[in-house]
C-alpha positions in Angstrom: 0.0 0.0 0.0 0.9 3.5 -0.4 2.6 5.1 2.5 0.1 8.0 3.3 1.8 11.2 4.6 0.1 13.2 7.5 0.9 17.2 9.0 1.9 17.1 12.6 -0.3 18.2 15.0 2.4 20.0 17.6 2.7 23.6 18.3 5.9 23.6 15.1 3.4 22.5 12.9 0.5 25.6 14.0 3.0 28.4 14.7 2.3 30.0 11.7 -1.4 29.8 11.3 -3.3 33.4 11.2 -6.0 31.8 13.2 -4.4 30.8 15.9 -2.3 34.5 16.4 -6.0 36.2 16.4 -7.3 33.7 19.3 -4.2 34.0 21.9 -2.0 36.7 20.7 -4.1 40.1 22.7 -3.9 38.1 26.1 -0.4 39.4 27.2 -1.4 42.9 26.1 -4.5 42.5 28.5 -2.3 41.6 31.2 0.0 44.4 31.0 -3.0 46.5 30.8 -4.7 45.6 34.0 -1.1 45.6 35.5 -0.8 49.5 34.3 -4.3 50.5 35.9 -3.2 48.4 39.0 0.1 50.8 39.2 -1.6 53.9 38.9 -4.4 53.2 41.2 -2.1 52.6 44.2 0.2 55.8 43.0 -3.2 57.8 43.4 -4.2 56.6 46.7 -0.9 56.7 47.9 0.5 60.3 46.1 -2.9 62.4 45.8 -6.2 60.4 48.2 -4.1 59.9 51.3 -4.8 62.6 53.4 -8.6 62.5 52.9 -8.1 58.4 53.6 -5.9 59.3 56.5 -9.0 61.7 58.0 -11.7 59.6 57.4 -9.8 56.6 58.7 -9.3 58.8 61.9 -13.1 59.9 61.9 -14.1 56.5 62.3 -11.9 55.7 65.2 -12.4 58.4 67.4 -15.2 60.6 68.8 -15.6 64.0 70.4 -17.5 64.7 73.8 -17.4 68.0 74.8 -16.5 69.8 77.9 -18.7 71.8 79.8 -16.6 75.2 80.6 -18.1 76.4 84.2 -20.4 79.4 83.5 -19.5 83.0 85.0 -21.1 83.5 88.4 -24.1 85.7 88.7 -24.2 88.5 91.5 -27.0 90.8 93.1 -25.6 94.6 93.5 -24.3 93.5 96.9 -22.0 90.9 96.2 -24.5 88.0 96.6 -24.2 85.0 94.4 -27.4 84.5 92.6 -26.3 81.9 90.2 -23.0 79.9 90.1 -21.3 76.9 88.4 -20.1 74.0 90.4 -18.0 71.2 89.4 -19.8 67.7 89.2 -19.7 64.7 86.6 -20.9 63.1 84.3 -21.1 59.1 84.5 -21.0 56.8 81.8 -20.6 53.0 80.8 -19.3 50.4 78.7 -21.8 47.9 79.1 -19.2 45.2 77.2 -16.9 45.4 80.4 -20.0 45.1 83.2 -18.6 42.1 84.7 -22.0 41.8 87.2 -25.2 43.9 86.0 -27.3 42.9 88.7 -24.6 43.9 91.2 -23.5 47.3 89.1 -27.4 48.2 88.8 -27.9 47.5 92.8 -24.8 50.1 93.4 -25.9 52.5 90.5 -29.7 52.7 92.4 -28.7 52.9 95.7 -26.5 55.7 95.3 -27.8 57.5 92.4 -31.4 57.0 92.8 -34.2 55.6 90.6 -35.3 52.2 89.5 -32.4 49.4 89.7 -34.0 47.5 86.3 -33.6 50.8 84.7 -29.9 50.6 85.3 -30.1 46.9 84.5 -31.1 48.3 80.9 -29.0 50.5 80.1 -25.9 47.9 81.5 -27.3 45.2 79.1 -27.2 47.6 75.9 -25.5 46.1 73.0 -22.8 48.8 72.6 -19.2 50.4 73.9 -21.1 53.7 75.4 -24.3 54.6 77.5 -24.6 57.6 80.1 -25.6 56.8 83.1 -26.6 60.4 84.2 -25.5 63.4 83.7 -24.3 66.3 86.2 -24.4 64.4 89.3 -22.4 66.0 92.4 -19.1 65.4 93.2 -20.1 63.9 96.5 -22.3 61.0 95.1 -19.9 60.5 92.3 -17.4 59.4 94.9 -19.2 57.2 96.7 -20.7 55.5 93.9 -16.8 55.1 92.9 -15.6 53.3 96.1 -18.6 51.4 96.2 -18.2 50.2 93.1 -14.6 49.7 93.9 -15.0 47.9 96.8 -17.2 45.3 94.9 -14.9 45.3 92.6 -17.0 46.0 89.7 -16.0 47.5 86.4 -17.4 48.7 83.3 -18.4 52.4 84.9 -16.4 56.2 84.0 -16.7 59.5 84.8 -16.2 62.8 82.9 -15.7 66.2 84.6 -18.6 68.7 84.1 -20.3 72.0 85.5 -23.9 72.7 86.6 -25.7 75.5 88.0 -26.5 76.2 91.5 -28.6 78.8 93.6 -27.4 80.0 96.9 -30.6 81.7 96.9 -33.1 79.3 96.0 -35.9 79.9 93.7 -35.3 84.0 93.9 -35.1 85.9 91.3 -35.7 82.6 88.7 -37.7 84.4 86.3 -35.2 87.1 85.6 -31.7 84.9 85.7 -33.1 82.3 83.7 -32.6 78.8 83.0 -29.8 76.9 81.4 -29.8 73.8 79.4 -28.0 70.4 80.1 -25.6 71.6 77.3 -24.7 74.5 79.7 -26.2 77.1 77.1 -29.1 79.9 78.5 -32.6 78.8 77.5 -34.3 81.8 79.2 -33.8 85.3 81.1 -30.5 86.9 81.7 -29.1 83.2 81.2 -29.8 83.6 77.9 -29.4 87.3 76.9 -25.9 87.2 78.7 -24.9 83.9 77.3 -22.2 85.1 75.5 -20.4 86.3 78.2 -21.5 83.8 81.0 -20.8 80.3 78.8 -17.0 80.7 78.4 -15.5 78.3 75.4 -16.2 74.6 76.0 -13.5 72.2 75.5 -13.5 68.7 74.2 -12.5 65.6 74.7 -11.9 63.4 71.6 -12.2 59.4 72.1 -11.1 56.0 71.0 -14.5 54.8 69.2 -14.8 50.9 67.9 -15.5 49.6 64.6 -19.5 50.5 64.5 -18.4 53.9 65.1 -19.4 53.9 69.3 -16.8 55.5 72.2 -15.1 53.2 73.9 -15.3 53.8 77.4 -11.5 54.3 79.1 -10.0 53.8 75.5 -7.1 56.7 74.8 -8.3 60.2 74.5 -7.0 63.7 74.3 -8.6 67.0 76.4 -8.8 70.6 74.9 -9.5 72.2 78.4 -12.9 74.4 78.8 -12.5 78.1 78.7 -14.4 79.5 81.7 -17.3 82.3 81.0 -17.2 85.6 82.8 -18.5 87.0 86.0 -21.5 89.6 85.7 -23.1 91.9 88.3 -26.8 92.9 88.7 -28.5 95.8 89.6 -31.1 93.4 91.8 -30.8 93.6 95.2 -31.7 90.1 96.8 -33.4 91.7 100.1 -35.9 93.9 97.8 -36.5 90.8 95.1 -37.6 88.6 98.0 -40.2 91.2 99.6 -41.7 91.7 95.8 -41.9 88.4 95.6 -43.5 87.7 98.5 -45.6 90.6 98.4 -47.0 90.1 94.9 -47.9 86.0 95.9 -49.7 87.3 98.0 -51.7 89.8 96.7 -52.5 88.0 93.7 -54.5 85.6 96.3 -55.5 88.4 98.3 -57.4 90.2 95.2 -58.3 86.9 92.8 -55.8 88.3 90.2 -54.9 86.5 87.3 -51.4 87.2 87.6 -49.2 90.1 89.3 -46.4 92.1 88.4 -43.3 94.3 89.8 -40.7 96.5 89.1 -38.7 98.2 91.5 -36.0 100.5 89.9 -33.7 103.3 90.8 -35.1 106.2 88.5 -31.9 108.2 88.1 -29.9 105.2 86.5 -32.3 102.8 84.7 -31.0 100.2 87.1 -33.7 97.6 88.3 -33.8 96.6 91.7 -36.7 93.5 91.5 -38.3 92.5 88.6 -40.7 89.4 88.5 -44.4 88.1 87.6 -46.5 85.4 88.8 -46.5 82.7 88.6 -43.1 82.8 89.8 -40.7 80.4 88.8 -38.9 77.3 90.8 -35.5 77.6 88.8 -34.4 75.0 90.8 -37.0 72.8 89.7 -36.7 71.7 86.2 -39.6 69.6 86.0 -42.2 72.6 87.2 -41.4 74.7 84.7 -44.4 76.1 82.5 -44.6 78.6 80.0 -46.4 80.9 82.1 -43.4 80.9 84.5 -40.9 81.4 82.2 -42.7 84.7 80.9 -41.8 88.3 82.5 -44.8 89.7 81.7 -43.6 93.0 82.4 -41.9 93.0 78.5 -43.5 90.3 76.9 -47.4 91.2 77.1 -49.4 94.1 76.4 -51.9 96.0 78.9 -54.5 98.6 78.5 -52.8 100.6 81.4 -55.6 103.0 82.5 -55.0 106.0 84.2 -51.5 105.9 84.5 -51.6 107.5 81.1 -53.1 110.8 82.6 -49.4 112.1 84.0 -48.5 111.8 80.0 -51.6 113.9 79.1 -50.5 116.1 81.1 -47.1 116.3 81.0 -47.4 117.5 77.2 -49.9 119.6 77.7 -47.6 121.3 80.9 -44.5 120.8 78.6 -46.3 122.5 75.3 -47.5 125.8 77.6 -51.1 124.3 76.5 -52.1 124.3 79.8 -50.7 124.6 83.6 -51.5 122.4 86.9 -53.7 125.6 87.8 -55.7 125.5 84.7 -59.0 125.1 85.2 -61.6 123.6 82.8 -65.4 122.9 83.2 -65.8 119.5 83.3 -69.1 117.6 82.8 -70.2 114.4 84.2 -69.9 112.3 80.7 -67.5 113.2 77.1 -68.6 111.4 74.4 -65.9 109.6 72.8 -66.9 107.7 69.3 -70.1 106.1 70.5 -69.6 106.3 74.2 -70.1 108.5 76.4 -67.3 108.2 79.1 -68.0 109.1 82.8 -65.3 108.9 85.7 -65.2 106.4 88.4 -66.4 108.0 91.6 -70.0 108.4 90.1 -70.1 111.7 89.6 -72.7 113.0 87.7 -72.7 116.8 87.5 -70.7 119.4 85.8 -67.5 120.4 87.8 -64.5 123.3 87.3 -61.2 121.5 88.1 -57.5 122.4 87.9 -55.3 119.7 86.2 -53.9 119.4 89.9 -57.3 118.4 90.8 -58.4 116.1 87.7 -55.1 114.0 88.2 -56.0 113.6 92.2 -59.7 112.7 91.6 -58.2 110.3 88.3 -60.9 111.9 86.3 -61.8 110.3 82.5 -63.6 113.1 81.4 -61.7 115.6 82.4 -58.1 114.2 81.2 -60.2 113.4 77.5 -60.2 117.6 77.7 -56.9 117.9 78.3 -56.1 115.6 75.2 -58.0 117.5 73.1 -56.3 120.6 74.7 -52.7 118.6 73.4 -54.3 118.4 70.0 -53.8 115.0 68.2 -50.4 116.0 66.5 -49.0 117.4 69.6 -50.4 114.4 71.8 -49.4 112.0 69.5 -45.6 113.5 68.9 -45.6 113.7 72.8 -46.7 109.9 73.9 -43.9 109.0 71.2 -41.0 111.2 73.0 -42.1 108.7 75.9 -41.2 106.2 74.3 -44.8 104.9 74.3 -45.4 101.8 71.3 -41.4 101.7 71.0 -39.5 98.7 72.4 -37.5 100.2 75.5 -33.9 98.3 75.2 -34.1 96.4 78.4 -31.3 93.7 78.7 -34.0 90.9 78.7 -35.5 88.5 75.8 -38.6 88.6 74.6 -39.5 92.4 75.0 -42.9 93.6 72.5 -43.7 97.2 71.3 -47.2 96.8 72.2 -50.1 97.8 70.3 -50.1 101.8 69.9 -51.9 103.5 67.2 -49.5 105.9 65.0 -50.7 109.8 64.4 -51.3 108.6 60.6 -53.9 105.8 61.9 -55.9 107.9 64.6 -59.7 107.8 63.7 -62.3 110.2 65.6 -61.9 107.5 68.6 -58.3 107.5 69.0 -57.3 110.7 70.7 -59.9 110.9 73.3 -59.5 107.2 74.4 -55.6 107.3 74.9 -56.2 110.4 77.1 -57.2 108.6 79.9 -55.3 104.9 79.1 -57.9 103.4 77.0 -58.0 102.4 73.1 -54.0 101.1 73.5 -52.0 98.7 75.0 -48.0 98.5 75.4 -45.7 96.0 77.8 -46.1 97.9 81.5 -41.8 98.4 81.2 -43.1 101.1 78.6 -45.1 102.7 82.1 -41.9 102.3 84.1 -39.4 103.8 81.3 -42.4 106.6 80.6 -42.8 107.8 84.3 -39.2 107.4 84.7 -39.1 110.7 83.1 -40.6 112.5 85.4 -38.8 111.2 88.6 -35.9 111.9 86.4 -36.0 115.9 85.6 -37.7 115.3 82.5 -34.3 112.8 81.1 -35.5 109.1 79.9 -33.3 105.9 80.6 -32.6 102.9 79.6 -34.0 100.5 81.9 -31.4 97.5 82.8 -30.3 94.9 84.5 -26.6 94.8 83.9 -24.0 96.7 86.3 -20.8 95.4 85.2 -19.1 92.4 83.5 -16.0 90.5 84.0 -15.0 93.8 86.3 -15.9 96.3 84.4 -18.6 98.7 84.7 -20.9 99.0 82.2 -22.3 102.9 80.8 -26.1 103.1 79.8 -26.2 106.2 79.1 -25.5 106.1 75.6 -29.2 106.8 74.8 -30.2 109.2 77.6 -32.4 112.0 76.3 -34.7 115.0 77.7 -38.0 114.2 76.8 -39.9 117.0 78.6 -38.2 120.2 80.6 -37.0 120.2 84.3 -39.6 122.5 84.7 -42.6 120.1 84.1 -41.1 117.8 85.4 -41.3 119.1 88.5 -45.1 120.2 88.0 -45.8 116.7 87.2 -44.0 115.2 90.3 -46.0 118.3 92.6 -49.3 116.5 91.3 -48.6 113.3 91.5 -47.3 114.0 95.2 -51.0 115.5 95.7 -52.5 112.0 94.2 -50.8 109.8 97.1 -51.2 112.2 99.9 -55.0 113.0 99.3 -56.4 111.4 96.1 -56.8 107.6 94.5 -53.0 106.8 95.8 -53.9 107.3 99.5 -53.1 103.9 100.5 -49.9 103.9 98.8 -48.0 106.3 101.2 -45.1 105.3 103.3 -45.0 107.0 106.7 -42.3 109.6 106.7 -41.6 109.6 102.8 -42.3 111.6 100.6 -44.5 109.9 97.8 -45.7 110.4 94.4 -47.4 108.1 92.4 -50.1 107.6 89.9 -52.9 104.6 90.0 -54.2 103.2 87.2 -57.6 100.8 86.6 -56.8 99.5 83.2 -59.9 97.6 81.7 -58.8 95.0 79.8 -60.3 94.3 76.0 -61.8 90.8 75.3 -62.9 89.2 72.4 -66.7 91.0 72.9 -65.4 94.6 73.8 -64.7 95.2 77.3 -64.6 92.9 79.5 -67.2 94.2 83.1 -65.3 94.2 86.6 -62.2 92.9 84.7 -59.2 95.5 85.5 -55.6 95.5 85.2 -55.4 97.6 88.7 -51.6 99.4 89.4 -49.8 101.9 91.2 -46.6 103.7 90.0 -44.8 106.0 92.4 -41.1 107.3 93.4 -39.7 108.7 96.6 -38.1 110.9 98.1 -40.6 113.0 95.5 -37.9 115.6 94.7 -35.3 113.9 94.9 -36.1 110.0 94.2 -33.8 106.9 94.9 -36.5 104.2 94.4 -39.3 103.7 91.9 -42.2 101.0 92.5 -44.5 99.8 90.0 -47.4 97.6 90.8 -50.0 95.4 88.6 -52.5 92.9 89.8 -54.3 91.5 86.5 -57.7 90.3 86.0 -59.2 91.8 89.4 -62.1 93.3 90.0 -60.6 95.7 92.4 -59.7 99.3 91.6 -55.9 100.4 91.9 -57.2 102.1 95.2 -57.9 99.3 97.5 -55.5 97.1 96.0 -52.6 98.2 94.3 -51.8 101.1 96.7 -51.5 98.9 99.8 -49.1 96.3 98.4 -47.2 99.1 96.6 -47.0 100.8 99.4 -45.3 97.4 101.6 -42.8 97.2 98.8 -41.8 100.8 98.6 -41.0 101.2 102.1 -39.1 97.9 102.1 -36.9 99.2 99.3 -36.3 102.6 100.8 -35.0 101.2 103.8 -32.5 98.6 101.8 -31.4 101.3 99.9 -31.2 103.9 103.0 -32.8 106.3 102.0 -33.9 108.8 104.8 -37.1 110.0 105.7 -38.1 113.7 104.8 -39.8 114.2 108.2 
């Protein structure tokens, strides 16, 4: 047979087929490709991503806490401590190294208070980190550390922290304000001062495990706190505690709605006890309400009644309208819109009075004269000089303007109605700034709490101005001397002091006009008259008792306490 010849089948014999070089020959370029992107990939991370690698490799080790500073201390005129910040901690846990939760939780109970399966359920959590509570003092911090020690229990830490106390109690709450468990002012002077009082807090920045939780007595490092600064207040704690008291009180005494006080030094601005019911337990966090935590002296708005008259008055005195010995025939009722307004006492014939005699008998008709003597322009440019419908600049949160109608909105109604207090409403620190002016020589303040911070005394004079003449200024205080020592102030004198004052029986707007036997019944006064250290102003809301009978008398209890605190001597 023919030998048959056959093509080997090795890799010689295929070496040169085209086929084969399109199947296998791109593989080594592949690999030198992905071996090229491989190379540049690390040079990126390594040369140009690092650092933002580096930082968030570090975020998610480590964890900040911060650090409390300690809050400036709060003082009264005299040196008391109102408010201050003591040191206490803050106790925490890693449940992971509670060798004994029922033990640990027994300890954490009985010296910290509170349920013991509370504790239990916070020791059993399934993390590196749980407070335990915050702000505890440094005493029962201690103990619960050598109790736990001496059962030999582990697991707990502790972290240094601030909190605020009050030497004084509950005085004063309203006004200093409360201050969050972050150590920042929620309320009052806490608040508007928080700047200064909080300081810089510090931090502490911790070891944190791999789901991103601290872990408790892992390595850390401490930015220390920057304590806040000291401040000084013009309230005097003697004074505070008798308005306080006083006002309680009365507020029983007369069925008020609420009360309010201001005592202030007229010369200066500087208030000397502020507060409103219902007063507030600052020492009681769980009380508070948001009726406590209002000073209603700046944040709501009053009708004030005939207070208002000394500003009718005082503009028609200050324009040479009129004098205190002017006398105008007044009738038993003025017409006023649709009403016909009559005065208080009854009176219901026509009578000739002086301006003297109108502001001692508090007369409605006759002080609606005297503001249509003023002439709307002049009245209107004149309750504005007072500052009247104009936020005063009081150091506190939460002031209003108040609801006062402008010259370019009064209707037939207007003018007569604000003559005598009625037809407008304004915050009663508005009142206290107003007559101010008068106690004053004619020169308006600033009203304030602040004295001086971090040692230095602080200047409010910045926006003193004369608002009406020595001259009626005087006049005005010669009246308003007459009002307490024979007219509707009577009950508000002060044996041996020289008093002048103005009442006022506000009636109070409700949704259906006025509302009957419904007053907002004050007294406003200074002494000595002529040459006045102390101001007092008075409210009892929602009575149905004039200024007279209730007003006066507890006005007149406060006053003489503050003229004795601030030794003032008697004129005779």
């Amino acid at each position: 047979m023919p030998r048959t010849s056959h093509r080997g089948s090795g890799s010689g014999g295929s070496s040169g087929s085209p086929l084969a070089l399109n199947q296998f020959g791109w593989v080594p370029f592949i690999f030198a490709g992905l071996f090229l992107i491989v190379i540049l990939r690390l040079l990126y991370l390594q040369a140009i991503d690092a650092p933002r690698l580096a930082a968030k490799a570090h975020a998610n080790h480590t964890n900040v806490i911060t650090i409390s500073s300690k809050r400036g201390t709060i003082y009264d005129r005299n040196g008391n401590v109102l408010a201050t910040s003591e040191e206490c901690q803050t106790i925490y846990v890693n449940p992971k190294e509670v060798a004994d939760v029922e033990s640990t939780s027994k300890i954490l109970a009985q010296d910290l208070g509170g349920k013991q399966d509370d504790y239990k359920t916070v020791l059993s959590k399934n993390t590196t980190f749980a407070y335990i509570q915050r702000k505890v003092d440094m005493s029962v911090a201690k103990q619960l550390k050598d109790d736990l020690k001496k059962a030999k229990q582990t697991g707990i830490y502790y972290l240094a922290d601030t909190k605020r106390v009050y030497p004084y109690g509950a005085l004063a709450g309203q006004i200093l304000g409360v201050v969050g468990t972050d150590g920042n002012g929620l309320t009052g002077l806490e608040l508007y001062y928080d700047k200064i009082l909080s300081g810089t807090d510090g931090q502490m920045t911790m070891e944190v495990g791999a789901d991103g939780t601290p872990i408790a007595g892992g390595a850390s490092q401490i930015t220390e706190a920057k304590n806040g600064q000291d401040i000084v207040l013009s309230l005097d704690a003697d004074i505070q505690q008798v308005a306080e008291n006083k006002i309680t009180e009365a507020v029983q005494t007369y069925g008020a709605e609420s009360g309010m006080v201001m005592v202030t030094d007229p010369k200066s601005g500087e208030i000397l006890a502020a507060c409103s019911t219902p007063l507030l337990n600052i020492t009681d966090p769980a009380s508070y309400t948001n009726d406590q935590l209002a000073f209603k002296m700046v944040s709501s708005s009053y009708e004030p009644g005939s207070m208002f008259k000394v500003l009718t008055m005082a503009i028609a005195i200050d324009n040479d309208i009129l004098t205190p010995d002017s006398v105008l025939t007044v009738p038993a009722g003025v017409k006023v819109g649709d009403d016909i307004v009559k005065d208080d006492d009854g009176r219901d014939y026509t009578m000739d009075m002086s301006l003297t005699e109108i502001l001692r008998r508090s007369s409605n008709t006759g002080a609606i004269l005297v503001g249509r003597a003023d002439g709307a322009d002049k009245f209107a440019e004149g309750v504005e000089k007072f500052g009247i419908g104009s936020k005063t600049g009081i150091d506190f949160p939460g002031e209003v303007a108040g609801l006062v109608t402008k010259r370019s909105e009064y209707t037939g109604t207007t003018l007569g109605a604000m003559s005598f207090g009625q037809g407008t409403a304004m915050p009663m620190i508005q009142i206290v700034r107003a007559i101010g002016v008068v106690a004053n020589k004619g020169v308006l303040t600033t009203p304030h709490f602040l004295i001086s911070k971090a040692g230095e005394k602080v200047d409010w004079s910045g926006n003193n101005k004369q608002v009406i003449s020595e001259d009626t200024a005087q006049k005005m205080t010669k009246m308003m001397q007459v009002v307490v020592d024979e007219g509707t102030g009577a009950a508000g004198k002060v044996d041996g002091y020289a008093v002048a004052g103005k009442t006022g029986t506000g009636e109070q707007a409700g949704e259906n006009g006025y509302k009957e036997n419904v007053y907002l019944s004050s007294l406003i006064g200074f002494a000595n008259a002529q040459d006045p250290s102390v101001m007092v102003y008075v409210g009892l809301n929602g009575t149905s008792y004039l200024a007279s009978s209730s007003a006066a008398p507890v006005f007149s209890s406060i006053m003489s306490e503050a003229l004795s605190d601030m030794g003032v001597q008697p004129v005779s």
